[in-house]
N, C-alpha and C positions, 0 to 999 in steps of 0.2 A: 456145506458142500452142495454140488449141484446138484440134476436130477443123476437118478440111479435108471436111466432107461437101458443099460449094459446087465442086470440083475433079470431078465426078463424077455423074451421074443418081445421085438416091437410092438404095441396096440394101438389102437386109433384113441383118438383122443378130441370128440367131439365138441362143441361149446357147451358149457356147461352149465346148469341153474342155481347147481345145488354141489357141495364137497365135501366127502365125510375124511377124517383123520382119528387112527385108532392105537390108542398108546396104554400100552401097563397101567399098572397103580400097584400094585403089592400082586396082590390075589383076583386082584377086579382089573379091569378095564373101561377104559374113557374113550365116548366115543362122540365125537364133535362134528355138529354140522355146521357149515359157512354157508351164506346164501349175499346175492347181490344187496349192497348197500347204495351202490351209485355209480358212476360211469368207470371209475377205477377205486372201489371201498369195495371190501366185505366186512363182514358183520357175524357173531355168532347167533345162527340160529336157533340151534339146540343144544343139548349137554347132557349124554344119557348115560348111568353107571353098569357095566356089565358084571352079571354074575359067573364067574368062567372058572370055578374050583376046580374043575376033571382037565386039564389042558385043553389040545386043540378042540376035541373031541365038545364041550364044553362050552369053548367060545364061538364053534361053528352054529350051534341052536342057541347061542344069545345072540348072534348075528344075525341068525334065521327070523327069529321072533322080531328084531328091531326092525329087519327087513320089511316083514309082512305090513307092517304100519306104514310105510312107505309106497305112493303109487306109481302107476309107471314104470319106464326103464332100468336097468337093474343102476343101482347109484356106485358111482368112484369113491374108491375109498382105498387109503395109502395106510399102512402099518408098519409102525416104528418095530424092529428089530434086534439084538443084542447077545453075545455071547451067551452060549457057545452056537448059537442059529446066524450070526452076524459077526464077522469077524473085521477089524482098521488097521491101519497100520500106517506108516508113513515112511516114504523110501527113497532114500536120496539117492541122486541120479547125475553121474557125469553132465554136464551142461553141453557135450560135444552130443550126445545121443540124439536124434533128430525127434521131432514130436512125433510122426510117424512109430518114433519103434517105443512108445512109451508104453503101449497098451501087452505086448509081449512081458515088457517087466513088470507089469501088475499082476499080467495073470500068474505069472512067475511065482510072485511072493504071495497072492493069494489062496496057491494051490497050497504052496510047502506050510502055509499058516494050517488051513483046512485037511491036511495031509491026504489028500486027491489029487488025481492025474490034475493039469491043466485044463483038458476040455471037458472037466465035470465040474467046472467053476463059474459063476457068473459075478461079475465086478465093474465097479467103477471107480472113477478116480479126478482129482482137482489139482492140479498143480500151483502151490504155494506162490503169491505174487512176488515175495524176495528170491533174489538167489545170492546165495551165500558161496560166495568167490566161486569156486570152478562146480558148485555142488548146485543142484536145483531140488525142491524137495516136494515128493506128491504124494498126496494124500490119498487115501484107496478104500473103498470096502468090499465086502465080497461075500458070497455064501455060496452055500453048495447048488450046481441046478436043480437037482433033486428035491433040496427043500423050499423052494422056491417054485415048483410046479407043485408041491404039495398043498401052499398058500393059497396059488391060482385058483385050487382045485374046488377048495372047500371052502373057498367066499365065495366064488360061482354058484355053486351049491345052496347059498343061504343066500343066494339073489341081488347080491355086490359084485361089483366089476374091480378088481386088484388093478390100480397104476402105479404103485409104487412100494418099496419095500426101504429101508434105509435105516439108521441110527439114532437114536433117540435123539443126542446133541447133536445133531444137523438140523433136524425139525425143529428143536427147541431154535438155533443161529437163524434159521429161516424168517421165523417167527418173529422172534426179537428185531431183527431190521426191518420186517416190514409191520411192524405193531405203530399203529400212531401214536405218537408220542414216548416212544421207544422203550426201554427199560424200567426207567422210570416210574412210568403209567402204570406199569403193572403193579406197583403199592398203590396207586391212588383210582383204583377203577375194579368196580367186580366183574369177572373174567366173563360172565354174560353182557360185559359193554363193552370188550374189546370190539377194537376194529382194527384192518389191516388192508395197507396200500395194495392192488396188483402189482404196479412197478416198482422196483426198488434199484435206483438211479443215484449211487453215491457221487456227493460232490469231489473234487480237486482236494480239502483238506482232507475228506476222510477213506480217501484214496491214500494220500502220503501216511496218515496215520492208520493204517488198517490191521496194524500188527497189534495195537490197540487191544482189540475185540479178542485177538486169540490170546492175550495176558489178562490184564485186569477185566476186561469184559465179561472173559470167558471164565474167571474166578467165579464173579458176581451171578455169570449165569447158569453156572453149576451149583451152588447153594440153592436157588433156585429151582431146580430140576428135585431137589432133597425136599423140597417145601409141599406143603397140600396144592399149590396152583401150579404147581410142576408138567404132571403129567397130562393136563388141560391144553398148557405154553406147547407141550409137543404134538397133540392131538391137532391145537392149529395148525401146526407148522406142517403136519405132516396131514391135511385137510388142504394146507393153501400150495401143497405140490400136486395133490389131485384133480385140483381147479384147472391145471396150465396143460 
């Protein structure tokens, strides 16, 4: 899915040197930096295991402490999300309702998901490249605003600038297309030699074939996400939407 900049007051978003991506693990947290490779590569810079047993509370001074090692400006850094703090859903949509009013029926089913007014909700959403005869179908996430300035609040705090918030398997999809050498690679290379495209420019076949990736792809890439280089695959993914 694309960016989630609807989960958030708009923030600037300077060029960047460096991108941190910070994804679960069980108990712990993974926290990846990317740094330039070359005119359009990044590269894993580092790979640091947080210890965050007490919740936010917990992860906010393992953030703080990673932070302090860090100089400079306070660094970007993107955080995978997931029930009950993150809610998806997908919601087929008349094909007569104009794009304009698509953003009313997200926030629609984002509210009734979260069981909150509509304008305590922050959400985004992708609209599926098929449509299915008179049905068009989009894809959505959403959290509460509240939890979401909570995020801001307290990575600010420990000296990280929050650009993003989003779903594990989006970071993980991000990832995956723009990993060189795609899916694959990831049995044949340790996850300190990934590397990964800025642009991701599919061609004409895999355009026609793109339903692909949400079947067998996305089988293969959920096993995956189960594996020890799981939550690594999203720390990038969710590092190389803080880059952009």
């Amino acid at each position: 899915m694309q960016a989630f900049m609807r989960l958030w007051q708009k923030m600037g978003a300077p060029s960047a040197r460096q991108a941190w991506g910070l994804a679960s693990d069980g108990p712990e947290w993974v926290l990846v930096g990317l740094s330039r490779a070359g005119t359009d590569l990044l590269k894993v810079q580092s790979t640091t295991r947080l210890q965050a047993q007490s919740g936010a509370s917990g992860l906010r001074l393992a953030l703080l402490e990673a932070g302090q090692r860090k100089l400079g400006l306070p660094q970007k850094v993107a955080i995978s999300l997931d029930a009950p703090d993150l809610v998806t859903g997908r919601l087929s949509c008349p094909v007569e309702v104009p794009e304009e009013g698509w953003p009313a029926e997200v926030q629609l089913e984002v509210a009734q998901a979260l069981n909150l007014p509509p304008d305590e909700v922050n959400f985004d959403f992708e609209p599926e490249a098929m449509v299915e005869g008179w049905v068009r179908h989009i894809r959505w996430a959403g959290c509460a605003k509240s939890r979401v300035a909570e995020f801001q609040k307290w990575t600010s705090h420990a000296g990280w600038r929050l650009r993003s918030v989003e779903p594990a398997l989006d970071a993980a999809e991000r990832a995956s297309k723009m990993l060189v050498g795609g899916l694959p690679s990831l049995m044949q290379q340790a996850p300190q030699d990934w590397q990964f495209r800025l642009s991701y420019e599919p061609s004409a076949q895999a355009l026609e074939t793109s339903a692909l990736f949400t079947s067998g792809q996305k089988g293969a890439l959920e096993e995956l996400l189960a594996s020890p280089v799981g939550p690594r695959l999203v720390a990038c993914g969710l590092a190389l939407k803080a880059w952009t």
